[in-house]
C-alpha positions as CSV (number, residue, x, y, z in Angstrom):
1,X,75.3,108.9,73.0
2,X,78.0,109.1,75.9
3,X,79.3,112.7,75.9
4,X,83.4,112.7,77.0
5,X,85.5,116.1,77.4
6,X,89.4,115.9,76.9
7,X,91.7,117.4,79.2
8,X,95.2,118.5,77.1
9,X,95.5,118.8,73.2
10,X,98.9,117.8,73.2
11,X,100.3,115.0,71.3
12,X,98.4,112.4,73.2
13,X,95.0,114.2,73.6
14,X,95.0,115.0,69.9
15,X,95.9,111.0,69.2
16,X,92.9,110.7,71.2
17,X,90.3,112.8,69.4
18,X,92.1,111.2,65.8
19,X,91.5,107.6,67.4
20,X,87.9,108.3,68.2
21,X,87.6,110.1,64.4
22,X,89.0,107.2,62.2
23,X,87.7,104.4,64.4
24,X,84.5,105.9,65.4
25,X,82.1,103.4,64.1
26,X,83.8,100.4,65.3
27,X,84.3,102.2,68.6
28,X,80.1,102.8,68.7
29,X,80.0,98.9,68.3
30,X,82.0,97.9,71.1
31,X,81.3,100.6,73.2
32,X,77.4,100.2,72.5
33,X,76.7,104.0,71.9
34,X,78.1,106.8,70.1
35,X,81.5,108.6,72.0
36,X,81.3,112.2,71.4
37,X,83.5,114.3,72.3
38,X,81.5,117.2,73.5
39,X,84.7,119.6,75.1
40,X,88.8,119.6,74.6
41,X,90.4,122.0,77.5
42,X,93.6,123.7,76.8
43,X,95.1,127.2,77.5
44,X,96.1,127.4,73.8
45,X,94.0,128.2,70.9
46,X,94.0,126.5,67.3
47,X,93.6,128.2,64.5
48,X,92.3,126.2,62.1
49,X,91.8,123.0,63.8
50,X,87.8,121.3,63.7
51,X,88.8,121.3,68.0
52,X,88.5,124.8,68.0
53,X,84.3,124.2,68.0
54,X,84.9,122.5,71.0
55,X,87.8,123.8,72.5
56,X,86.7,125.6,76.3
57,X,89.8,127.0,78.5
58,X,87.7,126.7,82.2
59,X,87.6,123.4,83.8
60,X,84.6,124.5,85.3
61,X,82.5,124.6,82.0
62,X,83.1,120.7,82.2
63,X,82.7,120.3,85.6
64,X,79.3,121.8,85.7
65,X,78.0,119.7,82.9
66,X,76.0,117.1,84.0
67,X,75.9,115.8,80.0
68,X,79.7,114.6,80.3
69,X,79.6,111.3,81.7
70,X,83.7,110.2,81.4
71,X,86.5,112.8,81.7
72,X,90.2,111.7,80.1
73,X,92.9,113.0,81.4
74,X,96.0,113.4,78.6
75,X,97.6,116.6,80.3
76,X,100.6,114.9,82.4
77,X,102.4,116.1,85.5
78,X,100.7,116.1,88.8
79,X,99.1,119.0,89.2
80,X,96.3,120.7,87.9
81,X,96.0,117.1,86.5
82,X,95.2,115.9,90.5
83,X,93.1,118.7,91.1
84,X,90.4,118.2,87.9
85,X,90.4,114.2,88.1
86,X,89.5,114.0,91.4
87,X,86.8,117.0,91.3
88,X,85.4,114.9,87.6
89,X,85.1,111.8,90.6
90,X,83.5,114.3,92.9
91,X,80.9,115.2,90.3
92,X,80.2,111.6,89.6
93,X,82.1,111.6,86.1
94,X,84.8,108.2,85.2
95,X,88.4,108.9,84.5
96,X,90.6,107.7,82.2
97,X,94.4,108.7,82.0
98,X,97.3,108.1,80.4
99,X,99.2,110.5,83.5
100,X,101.8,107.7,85.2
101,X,103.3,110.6,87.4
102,X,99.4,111.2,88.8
103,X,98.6,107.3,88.8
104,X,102.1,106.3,90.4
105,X,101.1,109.2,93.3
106,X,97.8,109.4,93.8
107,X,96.5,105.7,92.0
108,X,94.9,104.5,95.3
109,X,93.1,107.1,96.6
110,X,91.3,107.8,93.1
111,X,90.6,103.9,92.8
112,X,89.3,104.1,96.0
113,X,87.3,107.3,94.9
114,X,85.7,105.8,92.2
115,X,84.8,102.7,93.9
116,X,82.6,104.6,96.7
117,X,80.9,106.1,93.8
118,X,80.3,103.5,91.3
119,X,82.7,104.8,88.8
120,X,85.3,104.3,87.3
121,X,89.0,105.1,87.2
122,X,91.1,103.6,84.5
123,X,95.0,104.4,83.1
124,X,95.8,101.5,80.3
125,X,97.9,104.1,79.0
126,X,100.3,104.9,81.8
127,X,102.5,101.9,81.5
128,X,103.5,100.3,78.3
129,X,102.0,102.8,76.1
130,X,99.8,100.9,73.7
131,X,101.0,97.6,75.6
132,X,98.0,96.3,77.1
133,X,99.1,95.5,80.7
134,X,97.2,97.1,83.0
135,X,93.9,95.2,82.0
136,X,95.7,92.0,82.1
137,X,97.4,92.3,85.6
138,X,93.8,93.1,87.0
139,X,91.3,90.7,85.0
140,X,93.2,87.8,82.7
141,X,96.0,86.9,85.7
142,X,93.8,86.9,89.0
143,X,94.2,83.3,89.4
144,X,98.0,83.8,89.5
145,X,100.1,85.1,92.5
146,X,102.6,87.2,90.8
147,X,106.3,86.5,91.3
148,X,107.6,88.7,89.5
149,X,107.6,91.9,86.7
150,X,110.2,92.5,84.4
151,X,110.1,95.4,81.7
152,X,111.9,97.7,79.5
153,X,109.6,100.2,79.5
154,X,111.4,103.1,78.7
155,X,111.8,103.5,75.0
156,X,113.7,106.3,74.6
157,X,116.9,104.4,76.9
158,X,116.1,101.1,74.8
159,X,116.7,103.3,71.7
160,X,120.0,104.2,73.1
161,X,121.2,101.2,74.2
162,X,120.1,99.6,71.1
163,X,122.2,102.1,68.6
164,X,125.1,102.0,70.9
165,X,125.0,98.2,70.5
166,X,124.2,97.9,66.6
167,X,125.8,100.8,65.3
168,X,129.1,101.3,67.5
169,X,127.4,104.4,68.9
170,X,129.4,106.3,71.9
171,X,126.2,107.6,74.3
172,X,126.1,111.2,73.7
173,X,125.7,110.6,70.4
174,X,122.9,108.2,70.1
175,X,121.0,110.3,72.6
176,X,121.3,113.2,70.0
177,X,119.5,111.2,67.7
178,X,117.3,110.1,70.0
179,X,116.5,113.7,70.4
180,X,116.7,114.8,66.9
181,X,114.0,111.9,65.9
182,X,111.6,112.9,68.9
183,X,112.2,110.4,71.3
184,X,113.9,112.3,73.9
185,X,113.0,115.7,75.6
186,X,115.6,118.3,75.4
187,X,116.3,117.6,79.1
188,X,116.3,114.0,78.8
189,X,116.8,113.1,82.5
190,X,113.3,111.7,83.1
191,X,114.3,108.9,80.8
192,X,118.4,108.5,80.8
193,X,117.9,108.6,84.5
194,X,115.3,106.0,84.8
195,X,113.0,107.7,86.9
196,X,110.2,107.8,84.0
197,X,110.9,103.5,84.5
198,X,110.6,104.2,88.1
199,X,107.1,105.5,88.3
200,X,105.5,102.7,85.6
201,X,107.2,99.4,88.0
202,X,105.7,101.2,90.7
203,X,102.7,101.4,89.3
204,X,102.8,97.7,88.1
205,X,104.0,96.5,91.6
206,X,101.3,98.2,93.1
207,X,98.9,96.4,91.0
208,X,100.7,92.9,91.5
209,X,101.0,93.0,95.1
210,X,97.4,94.9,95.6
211,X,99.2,97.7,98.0
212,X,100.6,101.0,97.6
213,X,104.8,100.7,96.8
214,X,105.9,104.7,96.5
215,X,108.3,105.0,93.9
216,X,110.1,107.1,96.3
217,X,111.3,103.9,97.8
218,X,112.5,102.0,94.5
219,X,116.4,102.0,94.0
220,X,116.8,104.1,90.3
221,X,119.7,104.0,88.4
222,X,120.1,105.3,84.9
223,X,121.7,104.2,81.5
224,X,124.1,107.3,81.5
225,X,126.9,105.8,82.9
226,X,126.9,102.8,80.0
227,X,130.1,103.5,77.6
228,X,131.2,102.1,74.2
229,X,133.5,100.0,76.1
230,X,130.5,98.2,78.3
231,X,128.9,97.7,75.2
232,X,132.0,96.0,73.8
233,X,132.6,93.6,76.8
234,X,128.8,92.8,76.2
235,X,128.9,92.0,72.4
236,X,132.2,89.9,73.7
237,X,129.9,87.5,75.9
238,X,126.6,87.6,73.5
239,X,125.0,89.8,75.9
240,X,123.3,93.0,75.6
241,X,122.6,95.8,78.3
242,X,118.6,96.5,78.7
243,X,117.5,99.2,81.3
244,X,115.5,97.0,83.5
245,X,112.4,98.0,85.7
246,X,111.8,94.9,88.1
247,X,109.9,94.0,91.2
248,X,110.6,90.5,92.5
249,X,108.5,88.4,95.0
250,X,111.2,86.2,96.9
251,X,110.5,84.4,100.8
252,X,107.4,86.7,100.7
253,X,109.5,89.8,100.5
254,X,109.1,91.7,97.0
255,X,112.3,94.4,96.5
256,X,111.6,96.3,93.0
257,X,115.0,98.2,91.0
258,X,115.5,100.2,87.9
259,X,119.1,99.5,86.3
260,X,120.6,98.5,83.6
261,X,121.5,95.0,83.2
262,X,123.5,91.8,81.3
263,X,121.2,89.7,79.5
264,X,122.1,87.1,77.3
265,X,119.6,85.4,74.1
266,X,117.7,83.2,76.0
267,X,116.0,86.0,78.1
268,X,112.5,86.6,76.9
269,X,113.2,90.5,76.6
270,X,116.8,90.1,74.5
271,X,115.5,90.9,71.5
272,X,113.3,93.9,72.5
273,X,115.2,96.6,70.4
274,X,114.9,100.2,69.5
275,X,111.7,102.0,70.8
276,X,109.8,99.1,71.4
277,X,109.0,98.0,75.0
278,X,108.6,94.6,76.8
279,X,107.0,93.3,79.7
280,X,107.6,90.1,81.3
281,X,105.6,88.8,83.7
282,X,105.9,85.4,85.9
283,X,103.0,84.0,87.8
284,X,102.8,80.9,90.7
285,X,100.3,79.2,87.8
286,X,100.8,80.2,84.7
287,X,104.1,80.2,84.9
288,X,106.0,83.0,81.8
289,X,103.8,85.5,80.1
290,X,105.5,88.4,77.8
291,X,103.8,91.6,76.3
292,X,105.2,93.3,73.5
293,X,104.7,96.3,71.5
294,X,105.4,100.1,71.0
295,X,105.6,101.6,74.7
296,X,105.0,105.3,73.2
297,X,104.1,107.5,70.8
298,X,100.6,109.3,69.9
299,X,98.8,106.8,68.3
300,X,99.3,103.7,70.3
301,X,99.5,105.1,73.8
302,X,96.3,107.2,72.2
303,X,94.3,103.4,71.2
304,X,95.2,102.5,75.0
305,X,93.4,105.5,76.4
306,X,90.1,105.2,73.8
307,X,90.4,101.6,74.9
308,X,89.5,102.5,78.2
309,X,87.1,105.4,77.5
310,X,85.1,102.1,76.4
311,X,85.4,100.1,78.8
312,X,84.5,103.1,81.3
313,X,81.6,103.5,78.7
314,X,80.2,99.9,78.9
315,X,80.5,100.1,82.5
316,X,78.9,103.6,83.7
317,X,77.6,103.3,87.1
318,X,79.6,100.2,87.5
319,X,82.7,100.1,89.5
320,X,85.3,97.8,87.5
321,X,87.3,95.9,90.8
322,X,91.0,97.3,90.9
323,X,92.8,95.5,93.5
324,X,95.4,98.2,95.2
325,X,95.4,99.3,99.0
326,X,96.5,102.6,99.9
327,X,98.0,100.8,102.7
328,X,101.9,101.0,102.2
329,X,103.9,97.7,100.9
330,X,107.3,97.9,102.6
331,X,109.8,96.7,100.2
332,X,113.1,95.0,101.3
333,X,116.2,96.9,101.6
334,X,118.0,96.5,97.8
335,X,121.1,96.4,99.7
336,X,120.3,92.9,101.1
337,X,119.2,91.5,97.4
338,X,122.0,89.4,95.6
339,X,123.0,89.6,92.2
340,X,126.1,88.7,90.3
341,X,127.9,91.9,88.8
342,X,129.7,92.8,85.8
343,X,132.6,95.1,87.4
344,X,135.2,97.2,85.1
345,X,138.1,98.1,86.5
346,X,141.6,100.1,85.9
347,X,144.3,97.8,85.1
348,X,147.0,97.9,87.7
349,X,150.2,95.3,89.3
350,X,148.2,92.4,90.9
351,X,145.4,93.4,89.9
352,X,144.2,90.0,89.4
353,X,145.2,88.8,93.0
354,X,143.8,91.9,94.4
355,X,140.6,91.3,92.7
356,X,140.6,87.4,93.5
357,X,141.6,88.5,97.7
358,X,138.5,90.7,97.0
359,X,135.8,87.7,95.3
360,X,137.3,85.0,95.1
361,X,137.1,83.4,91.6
362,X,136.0,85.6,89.6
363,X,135.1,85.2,85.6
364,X,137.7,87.0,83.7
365,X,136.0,89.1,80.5
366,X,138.4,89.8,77.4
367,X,138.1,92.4,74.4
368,X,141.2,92.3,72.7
369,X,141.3,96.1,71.6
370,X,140.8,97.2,75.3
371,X,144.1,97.1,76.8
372,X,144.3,99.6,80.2
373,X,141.3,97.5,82.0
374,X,140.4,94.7,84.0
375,X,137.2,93.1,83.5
376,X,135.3,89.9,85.5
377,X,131.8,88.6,86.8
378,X,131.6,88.0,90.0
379,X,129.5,85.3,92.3
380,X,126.5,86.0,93.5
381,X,126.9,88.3,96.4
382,X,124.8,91.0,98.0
383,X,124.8,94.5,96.7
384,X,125.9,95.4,100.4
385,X,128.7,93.3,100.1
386,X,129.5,94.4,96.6
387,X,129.8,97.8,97.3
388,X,131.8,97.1,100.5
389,X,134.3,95.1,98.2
390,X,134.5,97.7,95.4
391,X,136.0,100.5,97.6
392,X,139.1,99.0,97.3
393,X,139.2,99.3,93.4
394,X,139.4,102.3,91.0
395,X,135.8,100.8,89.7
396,X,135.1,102.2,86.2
397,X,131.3,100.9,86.1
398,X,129.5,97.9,87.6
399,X,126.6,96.5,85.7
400,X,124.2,93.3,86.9
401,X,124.1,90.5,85.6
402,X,120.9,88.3,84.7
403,X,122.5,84.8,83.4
């Protein structure tokens, strides 16, 4: 029997213990022994719940026990969460998380941690939800140099973009029922914003590229911006706007971005709708791989987590190889990276000759109904020079293009 304690009985710690409850047989198969769930730490109490039998509220209870062999970390947020995984290493006890905010921070040092001690330190769960991607990047694609990682792995923006798109939505109000249905926090940010994006492509680019990119250091932009009107010009080319988290290998340099973006049908993530999340990933060999599935939610980001609690059970005392230095991977400046852009602006005299002085040929964009602006695609230009050019326009929003 391998004896586990649970740190958090939120929504994803109590997916875990259900997981481990309704699957526990076939989980003793793979697993070779028995998981039991020996401790669940929270501050809160449970009336009622079966937990409560297990439920302790001192880290140190856990800590001292030399019976729990893997400790899974479901609370979120970098601290305490830092504090007890790296003390559970320090005892000699595996992780496994579902924390991107601790992985994304701290990912190297507690890889490195584990290594020197024959342990393990595993977080299927902190990108993609129940997406295995994780696994994949570090075991199934080793004989590929990755190129490049493109996601939507935010479901909560895909949500909104999607109802804006299918249902005429303005954004306001499709982020209410993104927050009525659960999907969104109350303050939203986190996700509208794009940093919760942000931390999971800097996770995944860390993995790809074996070194340490800070999400600090990725450019961030958010879907908040997006109006009925964007969505309109996009329906009017066949297109659709997905929040994008990428990280690019080009002449050796890699440059990694969260914004929205033009796609049009032939890109392999055009028809990731709704909550769902997509992963695109392009290797030197193997050329295009995608991974698809829900990218939240208790249950499958809760299979993700017991699907590592497994792994770190068929492997105690050995170290499962995670390629990813500490040592820092300097990304290139964004502002020297190129794309064509999608630019909206107020209709004024000459506006097209102003606009042409400004790009040159440009591709004009038409929606009959929208009469008081001036749409185009430009070439492809730097976003330095882009935003150079743009000061000379009342620029209602700018969008990139990927076709």
């Amino acid at each position: 029997m391998i004896n586990i304690a649970v740190l958090g009985y939120g929504t994803i710690g109590s997916g875990v213990v259900e997981v481990l409850n309704t699957n526990g047989e076939s989980i003793k198969k793979r697993a070779g022994e028995k998981i039991n769930i020996k401790y669940v730490l929270d501050l809160r109490e449970f009336p009622g719940d079966p937990i409560m039998e297990k439920l302790v509220h001192d880290i140190d209870i856990i800590l001292n026990d030399p019976e729990v062999q893997i400790v899974v970390e479901v609370m979120g947020g970098v601290e305490p969460a830092y504090t007890f995984v790296k003390e559970s290493l320090l005892r000699g006890k595996s992780v496994c998380t579902s924390n991107k905010e601790l992985v994304a921070k701290h990912g190297a040092q507690l890889l490195d941690m584990a290594k020197e001690r024959g342990l393990n330190f595993l977080f299927e769960a902190s990108v993609g939800g129940g997406i295995p991607i994780i696994r994949p990047l570090n075991q199934s694609l080793t004989a590929d140099e990755i190129v490049e990682i493109t996601g939507i792995l935010n479901g909560t923006t895909n949500y909104i973009l999607s109802k804006m798109s299918d249902e005429g939505l303005d954004f306001n109000t499709a982020l209410k029922y993104a927050q009525e249905k659960g999907y969104a926090e109350r303050n939203p940010a986190a996700d509208i914003e794009g940093y919760d994006a942000c931390r999971k492509i800097a996770i995944l680019s860390s993995l790809a590229f074996g070194m340490q990119v800070d999400f600090e250091d990725i450019y961030t932009e958010g879907i908040s911006k997006i109006t009925y009107n964007d969505i309109c010009y996009a329906k009017s080319m066949g297109a659709r706007i997905k929040l994008f988290a990428s990280s690019i290998k080009e002449d050796n340099k890699v440059y990694a971005m969260v914004a929205p973006v033009l796609i049009k049908a032939n890109h392999p993530l055009y028809s990731v709708n709704d909550v769902f999340n997509g992963i695109f990933v392009r290797g030197n060999v193997i050329g295009d791989v995608m991974f698809y599935g829900s990218g939240a939610g208790k249950l499958p980001t809760a299979s993700a987590v017991v699907a590592d609690i497994v792994d770190a059970a068929k492997h105690l005392e050995k170290n499962i190889w995670t390629i990813w230095s500490s040592k820092k991977l300097e990304l290139t400046d964004v502002n020297k990276v190129k794309h064509r852009f999608f630019v909206r602006v107020v209709k004024q005299e000459n506006i097209k000759d102003l606009v042409q002085q400004l790009f040159g040929e440009v591709e004009e964009v038409i929606v009959d109904t929208i009469l008081d602006e001036y749409a185009f695609i430009t070439s492809m230009q730097s976003e330095e020079q882009f935003n150079q050019k743009k000061e000379n326009l009342q620029v209602l929003n700018a969008i990139r293009v990927r076709f």
